[in-house]
Structure formats: C-alpha cells, structure tokens
C-alpha angles and dihedrals in degrees: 000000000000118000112222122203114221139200144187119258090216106037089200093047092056129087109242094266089058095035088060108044121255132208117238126183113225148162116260096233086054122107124264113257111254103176124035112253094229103039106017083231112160100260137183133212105247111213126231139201110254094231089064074082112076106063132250090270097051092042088058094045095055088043085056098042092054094050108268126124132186130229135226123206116228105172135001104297088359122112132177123196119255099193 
C-alpha cells in the first residue's frame, strides 16, 4: 500500500505532529484525510514525487549502474571518486 505525507492547512493551528507533516499508509481507493487524527486540525495530502520512494541504497546502485559516479571531497580543490 502507498504511504501519503500530510500537512496542516494552518501550521499554527496544528498540533506539532500535523505542523510538521506526517506519513500514513493507505489504500488507494481510501479517502483522503481531511482532519489530523491527534488534533482534528484541517489537514491536506502533499504530493511526492514517486521516485522519494527506492531508498538511498537503490538510488546509488541504478546511478552506478547507468554510468554516473559521485564524488567526495578530501582537501580544499581535491576529490576523490566514490563509485
């Protein structure tokens, strides 16, 4: 099931779970959320793009894979490659 982020519409109106966003997994036929479970705040779903959702690991193995590498930096104008 898809995990949603939500937010409060008000940020000083919402209690500091819903001020500051929270994650929900839901069905994709549910409703959206319209009030915050702890606080009853007025709240809205924040989209996300779909690729928030490989981890760091997997996003670095298919950079790898399609020919990118990232780069550390050691000394002041000195980098070394990290894959």
């Amino acid at each position: 099931m898809p995990v949603y982020v939500y937010e409060a519409k008000d940020l000083e109106k919402g209690c500091p779970k819903c001020s500051k966003g929270f994650e929900t997994v839901q069905s994709i036929k549910d409703e959206h959320l319209t009030k915050c479970p702890a606080c009853g705040a007025e709240i809205y779903r924040v989209l996300q793009p779909s690729w928030l959702g490989f981890s760091k690991t997997d996003l670095h193995y298919r950079a790898k894979r399609a020919g990118f590498h990232s780069m550390k930096r050691i000394a002041k104008g000195e980098y070394e490659k990290m894959y």
